[in-house]
N, C-alpha and C positions, 0 to 999 in steps of 0.2 A: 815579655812583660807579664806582671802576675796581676789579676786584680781584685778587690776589696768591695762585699758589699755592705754596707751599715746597716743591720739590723738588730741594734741592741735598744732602740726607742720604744718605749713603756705604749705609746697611743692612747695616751690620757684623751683626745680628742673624739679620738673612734671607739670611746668605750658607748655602748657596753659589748660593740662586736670582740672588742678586745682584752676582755676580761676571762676567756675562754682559748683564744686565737690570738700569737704573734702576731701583730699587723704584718707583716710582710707574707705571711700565709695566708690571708684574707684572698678570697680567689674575685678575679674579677678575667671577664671574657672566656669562662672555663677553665682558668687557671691560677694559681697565686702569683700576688705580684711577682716575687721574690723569681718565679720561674721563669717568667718573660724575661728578666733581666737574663736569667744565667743561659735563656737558650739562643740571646740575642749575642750573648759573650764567647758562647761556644763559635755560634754562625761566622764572627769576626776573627776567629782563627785564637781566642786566647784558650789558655787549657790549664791551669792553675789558677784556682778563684779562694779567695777568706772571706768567711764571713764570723761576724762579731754576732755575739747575743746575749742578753739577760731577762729579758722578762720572757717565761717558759721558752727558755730555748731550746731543751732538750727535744721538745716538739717539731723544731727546724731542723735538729740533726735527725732526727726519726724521718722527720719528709724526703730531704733530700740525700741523705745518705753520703758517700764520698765522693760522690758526682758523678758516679760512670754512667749512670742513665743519660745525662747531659752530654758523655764526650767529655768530661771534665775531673777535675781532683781538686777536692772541696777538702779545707784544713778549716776547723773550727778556732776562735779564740772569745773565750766565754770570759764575760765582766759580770763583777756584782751589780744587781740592779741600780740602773740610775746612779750609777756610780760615775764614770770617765769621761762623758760627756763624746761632742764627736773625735775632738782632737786628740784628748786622751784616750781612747777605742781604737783609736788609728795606732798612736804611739808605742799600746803595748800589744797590737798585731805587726810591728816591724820586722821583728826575728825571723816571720811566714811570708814575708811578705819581700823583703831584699836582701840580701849580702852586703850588697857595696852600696852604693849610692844611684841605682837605677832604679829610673821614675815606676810611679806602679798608676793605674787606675784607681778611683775610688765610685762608687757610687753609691745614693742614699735605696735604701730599700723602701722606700716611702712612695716613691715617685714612679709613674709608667712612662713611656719614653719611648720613639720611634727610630731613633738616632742610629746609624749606622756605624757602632764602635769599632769598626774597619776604617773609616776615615778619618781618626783622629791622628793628628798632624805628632810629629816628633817634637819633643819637648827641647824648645834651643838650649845652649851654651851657658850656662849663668842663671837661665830663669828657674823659681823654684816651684812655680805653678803655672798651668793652663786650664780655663775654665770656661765651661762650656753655659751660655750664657743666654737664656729666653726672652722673650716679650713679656710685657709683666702682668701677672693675671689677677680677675679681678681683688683676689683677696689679698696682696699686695703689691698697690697702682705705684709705689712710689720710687719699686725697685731695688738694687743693691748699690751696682756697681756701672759704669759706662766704658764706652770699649772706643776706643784712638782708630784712627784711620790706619794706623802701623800695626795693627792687632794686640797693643799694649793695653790692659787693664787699670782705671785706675777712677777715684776715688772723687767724685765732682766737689769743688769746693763754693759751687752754690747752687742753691734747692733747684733752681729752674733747668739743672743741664740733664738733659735725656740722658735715660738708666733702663740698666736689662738687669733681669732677674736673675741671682746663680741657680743654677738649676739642682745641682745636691749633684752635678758629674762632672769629676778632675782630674787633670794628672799633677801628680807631688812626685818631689823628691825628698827623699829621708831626710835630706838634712834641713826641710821646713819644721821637722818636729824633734830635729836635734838637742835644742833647750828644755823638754819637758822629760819628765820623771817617768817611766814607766807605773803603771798603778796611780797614777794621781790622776783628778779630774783638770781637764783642760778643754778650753772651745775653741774650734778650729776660726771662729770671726777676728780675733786679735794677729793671731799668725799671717792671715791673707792680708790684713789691711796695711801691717808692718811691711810684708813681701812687695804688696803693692806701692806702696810710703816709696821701698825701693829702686821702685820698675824692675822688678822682678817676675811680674807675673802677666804672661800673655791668654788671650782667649778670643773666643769665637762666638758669634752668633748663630743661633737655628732654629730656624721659621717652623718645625717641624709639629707634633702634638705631643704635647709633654703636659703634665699634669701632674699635680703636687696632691695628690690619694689624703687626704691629714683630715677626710671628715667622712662619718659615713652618708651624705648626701653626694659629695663630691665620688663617694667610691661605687653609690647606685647610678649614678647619670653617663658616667665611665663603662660600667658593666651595661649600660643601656645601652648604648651604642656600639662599642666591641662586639656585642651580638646580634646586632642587626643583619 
């Protein structure tokens, strides 16, 4: 299995660290986010990783190179700025990313994560997603998505029914982004919510520390602790 990290997001939030610095090379704990993922992806046994880029990414390929510092083989696929959105970013790294119809990893470069991508469960028969699924923090209480006693994903149809956060880590199969254009913009929230419409899409809960990095306070308090 090959997997995907998203780091073609501008960090209009983390400017002005960002106006110099890909948010995903923003170091935090003595290293950039972007690194933790990929040595937490090596440690899981995966060895083929893509990552996306547009706002200076030439700067990501300079960092990290083709991977082998990692144990890894890093294929780039560069988008116009703010151009493809996440689903479209996904859709025109397909070619890197599968052959046939074998599910891949995705994750957000945004996010730090303690998760053991070694124990992510095989994607059943039919489903076209699993999604890995938080408690929801404070900066949004209301959540996404709720998760069935069957490990079925799906979409509460009123305000009061308990919801977990999607965390920005999945597994997809190609053929979730089957109907999209390569080169156009597309968001990956319409796709899930249809897969889920479904029951297409199963997922999991995890108690673990995860954090959504999308401010630079949020990215100092993070880095405060990592180095304790």
């Amino acid at each position: 299995m090959k997997a995907m990290i998203l780091a073609a997001g501008r960090g209009e939030r983390m400017r002005p660290l960002t106006d110099a610095t890909p948010k995903p090379l923003l170091a935090v704990g003595g290293k950039p986010l972007i690194v933790w993922h990929l040595e937490r992806l090596a440690a899981a046994g995966f060895r083929e990783v893509v990552i996306n880029h547009a706002h200076l990414g030439k700067q990501i390929e300079q960092a990290l190179g083709n991977g082998a510092a990692f144990g890894l083989s890093i294929a780039y696929s560069p988008e116009p700025p703010g151009a493809l959105e996440t689903a479209g970013g996904i859709a025109q790294a397909l070619p890197l990313l599968t052959q046939d119809d074998e599910c891949f990893l995705v994750v957000n470069g945004d996010i730090w994560c303690d998760y053991d991508f070694a124990t992510l469960p095989g994607l059943a028969t039919g489903n076209l997603a699993h999604l890995l699924l938080v408690p929801n923090p404070p900066q949004h209480p209301i959540g996404d998505f709720a998760l069935g006693a069957d490990g079925r994903v799906f979409a509460p149809a009123t305000p009061d029914t308990p919801r977990l956060t999607f965390s920005g880590i999945g597994l997809y199969r190609p053929s979730l982004f089957g109907s999209l254009a390569p080169g156009l913009p597309a968001k990956l929230a319409p796709l899930l919510r249809q897969a889920i419409a479904d029951q297409r899409v199963s997922g999991q809960r995890y108690d673990g520390r995860w954090e959504d990095v999308g401010t630079p306070r949020r990215l100092a308090d993070l880095n405060r602790e990592l180095n304790c």
